[in-house]
N, C-alpha and C positions, 0 to 999 in steps of 0.2 A: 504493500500500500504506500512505499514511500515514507513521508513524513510528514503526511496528510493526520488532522490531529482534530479536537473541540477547540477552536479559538472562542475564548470568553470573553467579551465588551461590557461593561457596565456606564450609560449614560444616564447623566443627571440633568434633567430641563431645568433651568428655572424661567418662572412666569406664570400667567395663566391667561394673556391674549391670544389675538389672533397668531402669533407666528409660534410663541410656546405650543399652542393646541394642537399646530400642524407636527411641530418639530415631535412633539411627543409621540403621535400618534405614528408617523413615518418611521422614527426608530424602534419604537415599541414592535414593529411587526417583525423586527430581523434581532434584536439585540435585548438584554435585561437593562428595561428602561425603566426610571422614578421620573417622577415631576415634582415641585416643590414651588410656595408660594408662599412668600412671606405680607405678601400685603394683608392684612385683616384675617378674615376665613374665609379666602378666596380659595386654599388647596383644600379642604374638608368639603365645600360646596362642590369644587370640583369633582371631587370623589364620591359624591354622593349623585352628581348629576350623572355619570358617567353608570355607575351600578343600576341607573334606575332604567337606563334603555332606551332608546330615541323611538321619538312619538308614533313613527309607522310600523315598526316591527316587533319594540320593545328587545332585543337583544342588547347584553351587555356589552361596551365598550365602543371604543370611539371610531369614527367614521369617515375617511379621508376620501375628498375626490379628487386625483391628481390632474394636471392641467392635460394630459392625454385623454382624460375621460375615465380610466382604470379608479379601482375604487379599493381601497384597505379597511382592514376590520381590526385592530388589534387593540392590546389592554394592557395598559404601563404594569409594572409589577406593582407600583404603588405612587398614590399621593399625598404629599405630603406637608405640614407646613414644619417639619421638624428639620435644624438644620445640619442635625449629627448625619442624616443620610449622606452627608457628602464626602463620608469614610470609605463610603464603599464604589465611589465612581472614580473611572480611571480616566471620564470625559466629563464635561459641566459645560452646558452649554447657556449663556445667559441672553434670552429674547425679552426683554425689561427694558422699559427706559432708561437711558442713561444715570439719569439722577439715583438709582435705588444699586446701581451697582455696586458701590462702598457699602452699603447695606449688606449686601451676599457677602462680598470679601468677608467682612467683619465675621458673618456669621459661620462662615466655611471656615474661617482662621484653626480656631481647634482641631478642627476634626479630618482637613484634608491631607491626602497623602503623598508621598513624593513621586512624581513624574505624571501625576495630574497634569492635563490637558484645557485650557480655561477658554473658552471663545466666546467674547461675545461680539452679538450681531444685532445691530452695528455697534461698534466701540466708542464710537465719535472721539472726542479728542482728550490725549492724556490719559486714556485709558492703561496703558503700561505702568506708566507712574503709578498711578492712584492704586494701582493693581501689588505693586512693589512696596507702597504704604503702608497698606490694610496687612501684607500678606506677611510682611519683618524678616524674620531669618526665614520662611519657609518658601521666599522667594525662586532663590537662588536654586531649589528643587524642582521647580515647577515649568510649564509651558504657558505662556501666555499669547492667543491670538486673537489681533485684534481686525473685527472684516469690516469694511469700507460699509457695507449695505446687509443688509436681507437680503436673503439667499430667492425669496420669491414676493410674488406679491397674494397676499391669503385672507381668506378671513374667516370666522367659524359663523354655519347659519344655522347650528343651535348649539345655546353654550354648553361647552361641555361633552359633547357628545357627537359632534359632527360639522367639519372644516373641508373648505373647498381652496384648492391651488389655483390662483386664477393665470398666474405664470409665472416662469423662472427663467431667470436671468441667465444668460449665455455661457457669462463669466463673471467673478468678484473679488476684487482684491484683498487679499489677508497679508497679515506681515506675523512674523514672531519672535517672540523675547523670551528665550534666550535663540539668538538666529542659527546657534548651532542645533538646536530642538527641531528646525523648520521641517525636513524629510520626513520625520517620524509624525510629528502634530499635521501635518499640513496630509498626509496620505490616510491617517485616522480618520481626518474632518472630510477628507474628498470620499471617503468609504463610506459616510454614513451618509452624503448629500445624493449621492450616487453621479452620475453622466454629467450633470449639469444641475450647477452650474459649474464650470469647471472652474478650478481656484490655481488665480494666476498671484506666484506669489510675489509681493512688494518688498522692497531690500530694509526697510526697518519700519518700526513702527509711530515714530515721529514725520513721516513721510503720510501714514494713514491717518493720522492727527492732524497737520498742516492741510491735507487732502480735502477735509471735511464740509462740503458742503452747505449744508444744514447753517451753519457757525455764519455763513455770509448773506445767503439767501435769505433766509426766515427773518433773521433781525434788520437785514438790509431793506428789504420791501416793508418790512411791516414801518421804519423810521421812514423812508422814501413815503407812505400816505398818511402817516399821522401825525408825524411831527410838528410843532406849531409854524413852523413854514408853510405846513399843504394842508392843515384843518382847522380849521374853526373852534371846533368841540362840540356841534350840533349834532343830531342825528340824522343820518342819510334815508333818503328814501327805499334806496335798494342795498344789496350787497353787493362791494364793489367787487372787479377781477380782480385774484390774487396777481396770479404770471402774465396774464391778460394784459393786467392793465398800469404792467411798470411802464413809466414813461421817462423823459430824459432826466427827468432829476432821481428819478430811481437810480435809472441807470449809472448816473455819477457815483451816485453812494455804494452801491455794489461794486464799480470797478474800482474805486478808491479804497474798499477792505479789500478785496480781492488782490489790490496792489500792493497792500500795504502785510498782507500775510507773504506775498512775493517776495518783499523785502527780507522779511525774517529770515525764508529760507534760504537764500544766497548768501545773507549774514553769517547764519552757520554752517553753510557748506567753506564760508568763506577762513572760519577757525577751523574747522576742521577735515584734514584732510585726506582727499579721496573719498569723501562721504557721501552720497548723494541721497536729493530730495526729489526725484525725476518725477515722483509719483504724485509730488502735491501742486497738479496744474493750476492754473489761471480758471477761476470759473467759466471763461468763455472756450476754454478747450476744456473743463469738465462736460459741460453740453454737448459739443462737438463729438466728445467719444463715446457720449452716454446717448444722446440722441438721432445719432447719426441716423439719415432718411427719415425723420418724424416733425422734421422744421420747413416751413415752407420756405423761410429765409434766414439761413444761419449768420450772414456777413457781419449782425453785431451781438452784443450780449443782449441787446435789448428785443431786438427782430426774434431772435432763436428764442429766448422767453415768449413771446407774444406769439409766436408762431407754432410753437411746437404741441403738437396732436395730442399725448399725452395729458396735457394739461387742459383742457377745452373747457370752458363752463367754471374750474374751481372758485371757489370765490373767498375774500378773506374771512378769519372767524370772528365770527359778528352776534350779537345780542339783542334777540327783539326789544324794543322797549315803545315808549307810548312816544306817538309821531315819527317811529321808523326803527333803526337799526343804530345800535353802537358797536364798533370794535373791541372783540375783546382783549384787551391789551396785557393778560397774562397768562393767556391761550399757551401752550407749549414753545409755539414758535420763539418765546422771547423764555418762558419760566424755563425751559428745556436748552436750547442753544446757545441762550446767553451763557450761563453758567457749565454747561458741560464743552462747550465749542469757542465761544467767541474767547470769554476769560482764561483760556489758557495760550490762545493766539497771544492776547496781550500781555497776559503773562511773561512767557516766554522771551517778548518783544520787547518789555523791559530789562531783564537778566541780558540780551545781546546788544541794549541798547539802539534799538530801531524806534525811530518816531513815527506814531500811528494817531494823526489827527483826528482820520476818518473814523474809525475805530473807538474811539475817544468818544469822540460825539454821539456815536450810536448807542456807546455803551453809559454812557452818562446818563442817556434819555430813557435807557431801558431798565436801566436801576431804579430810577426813578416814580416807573409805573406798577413794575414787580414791588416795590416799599422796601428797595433793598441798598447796604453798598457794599460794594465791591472796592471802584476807583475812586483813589482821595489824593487830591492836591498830586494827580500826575503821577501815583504810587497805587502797585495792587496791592496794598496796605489798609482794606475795607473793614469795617467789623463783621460783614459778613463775607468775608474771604474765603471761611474754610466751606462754607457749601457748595466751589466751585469748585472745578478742576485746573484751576492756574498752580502752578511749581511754587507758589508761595504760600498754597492753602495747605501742603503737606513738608512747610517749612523749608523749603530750596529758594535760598537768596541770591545764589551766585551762577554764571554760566557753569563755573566747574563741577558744582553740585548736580548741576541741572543734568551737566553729560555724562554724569556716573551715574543717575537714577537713571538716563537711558540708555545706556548699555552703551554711549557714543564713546571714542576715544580720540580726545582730546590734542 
């Protein structure tokens, strides 16, 4: 027979949305999967929703329709909100918002074991760090990878007991810490994704942190129509276009972080050497590679927003109220990116000394609406510093510190 043999996997989900429900249910069918949720008694609900049977059949366990059409049936070994289960997984996968991630570290800290495998999806930015923070001495054992995006786009159409894949992505970029880990972490995680999407890997993970998206978009558009430059503070009649309806003064504010996170990375490509940051494009070639054939006119950042098919119809998150609609202006897009995305941009942009006006301004205005601070007198020196992901919030004040929390050399 060779040396054909039981290979044993143990994966641990954490969450309990749309992409944990999938992820669980996908591995559950091939592997001894858990799920785990720490928000409230979201994994007991879980667990209870899942034993009682979906509404047309009534059979137990969860119900996957993959974007082929093909359909899986399978049943985690268990859910849970306890977080000793993470003794026994040699995988963890975290589908959570950014924000609750330091949560999981904290509570994995005890009980995880060495040559664990840590992914979360998406990592957004700093996620290494913060991952190196939580984790202390039990770092330096571990895999940590951090992917660019969701592996699909899903959502469950009854909780708990049955998720549809509406698509998967071609390819997605991961990076890993420690990079010598990458082969072994990075052929586990393409084993459990299966074919696609395929995982193309990125040379570090300051590269998938600078990368980020989210961190310029979200805050950028959302300051480009609210700021007291472009509102009044009335209520609108309708809800206006998100991507629709950036126009040039959006667009300024987006290429000006966008340039101003540019800067950063040449900075330190520029201390250190043979380093690169190839991976953390310009948002206007983020588009271009991510939406290639979906823009009717890609030639600026503002046209490819305005144009691009994907986004048709979205519109900002908005608040009925009496006489129209108000913005909500602590929607994710700012509670979420600011502090897991933008503030470690700036962060970091301090420690290298790069001047980020644009940045500055966004992030002044968005402090200011969340009831929070962050930046003070030109320093990420906020009292509420430590709920972000900036290099400062887990006490790194200097580039040298900065490059030894990321595995850079100096």
């Amino acid at each position: 027979m060779g040396d054909e043999k039981k290979n044993g996997l143990t994966v641990l989900v954490c969450g309990g949305g749309n992409a944990a429900q999938v992820a669980a249910s996908m591995f559950a069918a091939r592997y001894d999967t858990y799920a785990i949720s720490l928000f409230m008694d979201e994994g007991p609900r879980w667990k209870k929703s899942m034993m009682a049977g979906r509404w047309n059949d009534k059979l137990e366990g969860m119900e996957l329709t993959l974007d082929t059409g093909k359909k899986i049936v399978s049943m985690p070994t268990d859910i849970t909100d306890d977080p000793s289960i993470s003794a026994k997984a040699d995988v963890i996968i975290l589908a959570v918002p950014s924000f609750a991630h330091g949560q999981y570290f904290e509570a994995f800290y005890p009980y995880i074991k060495p040559g664990t495998i840590v992914a979360c999806m998406p990592a957004r930015s700093g996620g290494d760090i913060l991952f190196a923070a939580k984790m202390k001495e039990k770092a330096a054992g571990l895999a940590f990878v951090g992917f660019e995006t969701l592996p699909w786009a899903c959502r469950f159409t009854e909780w708990g007991k049955r998720a549809t894949i509406l698509g998967t992505k071609g390819s997605i970029l991961a990076a890993v810490t420690p990079e010598s880990e990458s082969t072994r972490a990075l052929g586990v995680l393409q084993g459990l994704l299966g074919v696609f999407p395929a995982i193309t890997k990125s040379p570090n993970n300051l590269g998938i942190s600078l990368r980020n998206p989210g961190q310029v978009i979200h805050p950028g558009v959302m300051y480009g129509r609210w700021c007291e430059e472009k509102w009044d503070g009335k209520p609108l009649a309708e809800k206006p276009l998100f991507y629709q309806g950036v126009d040039d003064f959006s667009e300024s504010i987006l290429l000006g972080v966008s340039g101003e996170v540019q800067d950063v990375c040449r900075k330190v490509e520029s201390l250190v050497e043979g380093f690169s940051l190839k991976d953390a494009c310009t948002l206007h070639q983020w588009y271009l590679d991510s939406y290639a054939g979906q823009m009717e006119d890609d030639s600026t950042l503002r046209k490819s927003m305005n144009t691009c098919s994907a986004y048709i119809g979205l519109t900002h998150p908005m608040k009925e109220v009496e006489g129209g609609f108000m913005p909500d202006l602590r929607y994710r897009y700012i509670a979420e990116d600011v502090p897991t995305g933008l503030c470690f941009t700036r962060g970091l942009a301090e420690l290298v000394e790069v001047p980020t006006p644009t940045i500055d301004k966004v992030m002044t205005w968005a402090q200011a609406q969340l009831g929070k601070v962050f930046l003070v007198d030109g320093k990420m020196a906020g009292p509420d510093i430590e709920m972000t992901r900036a290099p400062q919030a887990v006490g790194i004040t200097t580039k040298e510190e900065f490059f030894v929390a990321a595995k850079i050399a100096a």
